[in-house]
N, C-alpha and C positions, 0 to 999 in steps of 0.2 A: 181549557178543559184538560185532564189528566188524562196522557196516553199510557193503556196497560197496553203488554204485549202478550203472545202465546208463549210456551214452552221455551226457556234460553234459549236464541240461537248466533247470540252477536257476541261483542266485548263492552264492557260497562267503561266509558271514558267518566271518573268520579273527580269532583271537589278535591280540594286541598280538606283540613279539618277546617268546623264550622261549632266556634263557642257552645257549647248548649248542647252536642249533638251524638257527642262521641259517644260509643256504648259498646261495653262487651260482647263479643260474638255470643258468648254463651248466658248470655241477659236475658230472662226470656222476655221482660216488656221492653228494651231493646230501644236506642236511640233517646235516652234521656241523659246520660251523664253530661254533668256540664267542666268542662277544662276549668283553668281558671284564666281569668280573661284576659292578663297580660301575654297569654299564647296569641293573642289575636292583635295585637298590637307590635309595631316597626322595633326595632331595635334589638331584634337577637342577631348576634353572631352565625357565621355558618359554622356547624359541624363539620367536622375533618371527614377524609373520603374513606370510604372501609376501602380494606385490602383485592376486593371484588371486582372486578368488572363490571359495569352496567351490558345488561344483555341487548338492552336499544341502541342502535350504532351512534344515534345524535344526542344522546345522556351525557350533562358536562359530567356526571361523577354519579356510583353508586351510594347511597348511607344507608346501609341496613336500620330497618326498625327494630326495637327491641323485640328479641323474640316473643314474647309475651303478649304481643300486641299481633300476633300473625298466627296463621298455621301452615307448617312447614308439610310439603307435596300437598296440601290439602284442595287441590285448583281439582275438579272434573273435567268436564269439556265446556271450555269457553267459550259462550253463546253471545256476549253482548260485549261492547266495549262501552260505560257509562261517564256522561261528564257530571262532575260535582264542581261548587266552589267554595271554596272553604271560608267563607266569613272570616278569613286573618289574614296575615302575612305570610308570606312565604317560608322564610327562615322560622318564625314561632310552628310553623305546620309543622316545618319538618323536628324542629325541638321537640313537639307535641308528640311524634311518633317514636321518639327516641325514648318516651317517659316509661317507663314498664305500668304509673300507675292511668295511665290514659287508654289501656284497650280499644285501640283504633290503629289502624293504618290505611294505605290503599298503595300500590301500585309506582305510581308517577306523581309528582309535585311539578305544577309547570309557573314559573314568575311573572307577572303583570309586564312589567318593560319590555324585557328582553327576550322571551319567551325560554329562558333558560331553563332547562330539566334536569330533575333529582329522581333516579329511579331509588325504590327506598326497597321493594319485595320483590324476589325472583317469580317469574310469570310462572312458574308451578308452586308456589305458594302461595294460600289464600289469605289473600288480605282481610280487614275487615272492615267495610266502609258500606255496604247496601246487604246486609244484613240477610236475610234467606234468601237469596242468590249471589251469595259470596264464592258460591263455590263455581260460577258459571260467569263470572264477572272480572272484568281487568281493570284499576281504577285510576282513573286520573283527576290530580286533584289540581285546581287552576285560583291563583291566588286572589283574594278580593271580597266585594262581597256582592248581594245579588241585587240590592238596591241601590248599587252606584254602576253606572256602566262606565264609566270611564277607566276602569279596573280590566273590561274586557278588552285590552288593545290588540291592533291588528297583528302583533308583535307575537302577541298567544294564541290570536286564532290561528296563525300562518302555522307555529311551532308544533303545537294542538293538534292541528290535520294532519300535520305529516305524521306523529304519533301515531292517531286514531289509523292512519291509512296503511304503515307498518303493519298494528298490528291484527288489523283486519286483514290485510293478506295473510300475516303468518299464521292466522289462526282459519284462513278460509273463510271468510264473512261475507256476504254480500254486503256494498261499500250503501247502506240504507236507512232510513229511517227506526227500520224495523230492528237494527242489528249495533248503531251507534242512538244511545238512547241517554236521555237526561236521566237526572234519580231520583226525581219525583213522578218518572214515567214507569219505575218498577212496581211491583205490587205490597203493601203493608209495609210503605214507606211513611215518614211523618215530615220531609222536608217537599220543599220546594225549588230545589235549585236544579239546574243554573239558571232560573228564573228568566222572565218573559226580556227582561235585558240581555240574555244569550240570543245573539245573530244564528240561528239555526241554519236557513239561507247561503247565505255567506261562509259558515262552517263549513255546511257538506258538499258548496263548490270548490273551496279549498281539498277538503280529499279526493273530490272526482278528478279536479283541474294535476295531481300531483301523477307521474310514472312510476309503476312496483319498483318493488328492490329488483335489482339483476335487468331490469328491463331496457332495450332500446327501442323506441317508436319513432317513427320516421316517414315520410313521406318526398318522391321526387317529380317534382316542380320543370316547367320550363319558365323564365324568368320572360321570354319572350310574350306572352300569354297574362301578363299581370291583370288580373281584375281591378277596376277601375269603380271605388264611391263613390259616390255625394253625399256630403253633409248637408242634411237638411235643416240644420239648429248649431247655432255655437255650440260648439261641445270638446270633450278632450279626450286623445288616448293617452292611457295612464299604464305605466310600467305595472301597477299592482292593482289589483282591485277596492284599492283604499279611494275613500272620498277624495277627490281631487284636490278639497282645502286642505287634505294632511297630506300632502305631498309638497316636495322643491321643485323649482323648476327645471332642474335636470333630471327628474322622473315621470314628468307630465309634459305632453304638446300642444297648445290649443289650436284647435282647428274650429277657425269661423264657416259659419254657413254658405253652402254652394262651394267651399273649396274641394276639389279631387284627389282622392288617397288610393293610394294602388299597394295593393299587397297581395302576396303568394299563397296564403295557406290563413287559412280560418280558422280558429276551434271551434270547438261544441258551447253552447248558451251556459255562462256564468253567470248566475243571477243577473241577465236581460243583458251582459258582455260577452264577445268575441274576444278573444286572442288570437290578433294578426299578427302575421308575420311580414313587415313592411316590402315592397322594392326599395332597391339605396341610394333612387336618386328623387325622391319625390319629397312631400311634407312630412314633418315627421320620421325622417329617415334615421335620423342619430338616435332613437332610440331602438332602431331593427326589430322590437316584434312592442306591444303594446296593447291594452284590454279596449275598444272601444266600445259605449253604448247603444248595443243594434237598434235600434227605434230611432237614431238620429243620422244614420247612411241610411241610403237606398243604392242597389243594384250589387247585391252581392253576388257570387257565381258558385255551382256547385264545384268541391273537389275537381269533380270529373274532367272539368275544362282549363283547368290550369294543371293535370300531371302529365306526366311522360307513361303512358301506359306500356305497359310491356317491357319496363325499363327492366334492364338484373341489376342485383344488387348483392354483393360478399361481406363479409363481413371476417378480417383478418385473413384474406382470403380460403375461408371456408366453401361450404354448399354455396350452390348459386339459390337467388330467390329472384322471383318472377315477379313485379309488382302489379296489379291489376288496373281496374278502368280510374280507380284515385290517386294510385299510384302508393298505396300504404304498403307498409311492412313493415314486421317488427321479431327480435331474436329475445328470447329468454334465459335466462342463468346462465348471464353474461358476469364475467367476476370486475372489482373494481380494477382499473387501470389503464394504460393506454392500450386504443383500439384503430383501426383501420377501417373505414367506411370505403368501397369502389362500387359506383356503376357507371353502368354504360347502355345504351341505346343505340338503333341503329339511326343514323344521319345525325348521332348527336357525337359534343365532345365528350370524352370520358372525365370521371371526377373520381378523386383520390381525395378522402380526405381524413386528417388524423381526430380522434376526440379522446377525451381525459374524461372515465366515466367512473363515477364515485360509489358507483353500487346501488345505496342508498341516497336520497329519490334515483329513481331510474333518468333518462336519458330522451328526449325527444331530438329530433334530427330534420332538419328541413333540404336537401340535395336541392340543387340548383344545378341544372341537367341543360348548357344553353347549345341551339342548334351550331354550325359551322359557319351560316350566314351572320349570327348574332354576336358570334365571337370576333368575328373580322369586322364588324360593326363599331368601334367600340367611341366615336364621338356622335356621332349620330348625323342629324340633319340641322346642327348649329341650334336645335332646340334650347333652348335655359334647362336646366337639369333641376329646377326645384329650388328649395331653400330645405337649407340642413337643419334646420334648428326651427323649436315655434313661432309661431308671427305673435305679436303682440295681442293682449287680449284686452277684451274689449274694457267700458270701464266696471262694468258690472257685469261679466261671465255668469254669475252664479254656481249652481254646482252641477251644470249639464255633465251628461252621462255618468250620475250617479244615484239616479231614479229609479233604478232597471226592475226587472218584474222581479216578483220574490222569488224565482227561481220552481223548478220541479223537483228535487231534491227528497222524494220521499214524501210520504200521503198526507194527507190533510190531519188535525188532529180530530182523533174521534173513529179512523178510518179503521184501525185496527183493533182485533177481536181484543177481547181480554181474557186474560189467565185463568185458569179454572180453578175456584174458591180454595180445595185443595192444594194447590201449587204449593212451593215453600216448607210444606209443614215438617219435611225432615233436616230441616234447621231453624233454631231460634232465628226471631224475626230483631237481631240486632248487629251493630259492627258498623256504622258508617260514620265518616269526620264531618257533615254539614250539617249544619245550624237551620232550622225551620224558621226565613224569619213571620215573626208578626204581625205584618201589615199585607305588524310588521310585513316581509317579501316572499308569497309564494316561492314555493323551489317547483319549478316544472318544464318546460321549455328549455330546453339546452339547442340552441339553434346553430344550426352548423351551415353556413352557406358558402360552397364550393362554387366557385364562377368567377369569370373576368368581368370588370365592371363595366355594367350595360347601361348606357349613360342617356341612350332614346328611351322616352316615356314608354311604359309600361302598355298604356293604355295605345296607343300609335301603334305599337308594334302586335299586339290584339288584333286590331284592326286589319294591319297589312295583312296579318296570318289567315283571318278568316277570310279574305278577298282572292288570297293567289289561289 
């Protein structure tokens, strides 16, 4: 079903171009011109980089579009960020944009492989790629076509998010449904992309799962306190949220059923995954934090029971910050580069620790806050400390923990009003590069763990704590 929405209020993530589709902004019947079809075809050259800047911090290069193909200041207020895909290749897209006789552009060009991006129009210039909401719309156009999903690799949806999640902050957007929208979701469109082969799903956990620009988020832990799983199902933690068959074995752990995983700190539900942040002496440890399939643990613990409440926490030693019953905190317009993390607790050791924060994605922080008994702890009670590394998998694993629910990500379709008839009418209903057809590694977690290495089970020392 076609989702319309109310009155712009997001940024248009749009397509690359899409054969057949391209049309003059000022077209009044609007999204019929057709390219010619070697644009949609492998083998162009890249264009050399303009003299420009790309305004996205993660843009390998800016290529201006042909002027002709754009209107310059012409952006209003940015309500949507829209995904298109451009029924071609990468490089003929952006060739296509460069054509003065093609009256098309949008925004961003993003690559199948590598997730590599071409910003081609300054975000106060309106593109032309979704046609009477061009002037409310930011477009990103993603290489491929809507009938092959093997085009959509995890490579573009990772690159993609972080895109989409930029420029929904920069522009204020709630990070939704309602606000990152397909281009067949706009009103007095004729395509249908990025068609029912776009992972929706898995898109909008990619920008939820990512930290703003300038951002550090953080939470302080006592290690002594590690919450303790069980795997109820062979299943795996996976460095990304890729299927576990597209992963090496040094990005994935398998964990057989009824084995125990202990870890610090939890995220929020990724399409039916957790992102733990492990203990360093258990299963699974070499890879320190990892997505598992919640529906194949049981006995997770809230925040609550594994922070150091009350902990402070500075930052460059600035203000002091009070961390509460979870132990979260987080500092904003924080600029890129080296930073100082300190806290302290009472009965605990202090933690000093350095991090190297890039600006863009922002910065997560996991403090390991260990008591004074934990520290002088440090072999334990001749316990076996784990295996570093996965245990062997079985001969048929399958693709456990990559089932997960489709996630909550924004309302059902159908859910949301539709635009009122009048909408659009003060622009031709034309400008977009996709074709109507006819029939890689999140950035989020920057995990910083401060602590001497506590070498008693996680789950033992749990235990001890809740008894004395």
């Amino acid at each position: 079903m076609t989702r319309l929405y109310p009155a712009p209020l997001g940024v248009l993530v749009a397509c690359l171009v899409a054969p057949g589709s391209a049309a003059a902004e000022d077209d009044p019947d609007g999204d019929h011109h057709h390219p010619p079809p070697e644009y949609a075809a492998p083998g162009w050259s890249m264009p050399p980089s303009s003299f420009a800047e790309a305004e996205y911090p993660l843009a390998a290069q800016f290529i201006e579009a042909d002027p002709s193909n754009f209107t310059a200041g012409g952006i209003d207020v940015v309500q949507y960020v829209v995904v298109h895909t451009m029924q071609g290749s990468y490089e003929g897209s952006i060739n296509w944009f460069l054509n003065p006789d093609s009256d098309v552009s949008a925004h961003f060009c993003v690559r199948s492989e590598d997730g590599d991006i071409t910003q081609m129009v300054h975000l106060d210039d309106r593109a032309w790629h979704v046609g009477n909401s061009n002037s409310w719309a930011i477009g990103i156009e993603h290489e491929g076509f809507v009938d092959d999903a093997s085009w959509y690799t995890f490579a573009m949806y990772s690159r993609s998010a972080e895109l989409a999640r930029w420029l929904a902050d920069r522009f204020a957007l709630p990070l939704d449904r309602d606000h990152i929208v397909g281009h067949v979701e706009l009103p007095n469109q004729t395509h249908t992309d990025p068609g029912g082969n776009w992972d929706w799903d898995l898109y909008m956990a990619l920008v939820h799962d990512l930290v703003g620009e300038g951002r550090i988020e953080g939470v302080v832990v006592d290690p002594a306190l590690a919450c303790t799983l069980t795997a109820t199902s062979d299943t795996y933690v996976k460095a990304t949220l890729q299927d576990q068959a597209d992963l090496g074995d040094d990005a994935k752990c398998f964990v057989a059923a009824g084995t125990e995983l202990d870890y610090l700190h939890a995220g929020d539900d990724r399409v039916g995954h957790r992102r733990l942040v492990l203990a360093e002496d258990g299963p699974c440890a070499a890879l320190g934090e990892g997505f598992a399939f919640a529906d194949h643990f049981t006995g997770f613990c809230a925040p609550e029971e594994l922070a150091v409440a009350g902990a402070t926490v500075t930052l460059d030693g600035g203000a002091a910050v009070v961390v509460g019953a979870d132990g979260a905190f987080a500092w904003s317009d924080v600029g890129a580069g080296a930073h100082t993390i300190d806290a302290t607790a009472t009965d605990f050791e202090p933690a000093s620790l350095p991090i190297e924060h890039a600006g863009f994605p922002g910065a997560r922080v996991v403090v390991r806050l260990p008591s004074p008994a934990a520290t002088g702890d440090t072999t334990g009670s001749g316990e076996s400390a784990g295996t570093d590394g996965p245990a062997p998998p079985p001969a048929d694993p399958g693709t456990a923990g990559d089932s997960g629910d489709a996630g909550t990500d924004g309302p059902a379709p159908g859910d949301a009003p539709a635009l009122p008839d009048t909408y659009g009418e003060s622009e031709d209903a034309a400008g977009c590069g996709c074709q109507a057809p006819t029939a890689g590694d999140p950035r989020g977690w920057l995990v910083v763990l401060a602590a001497p290495l506590l070498r008693r089970r996680g789950a033992r020392r749990r235990r001890a704590h809740a008894g004395a």
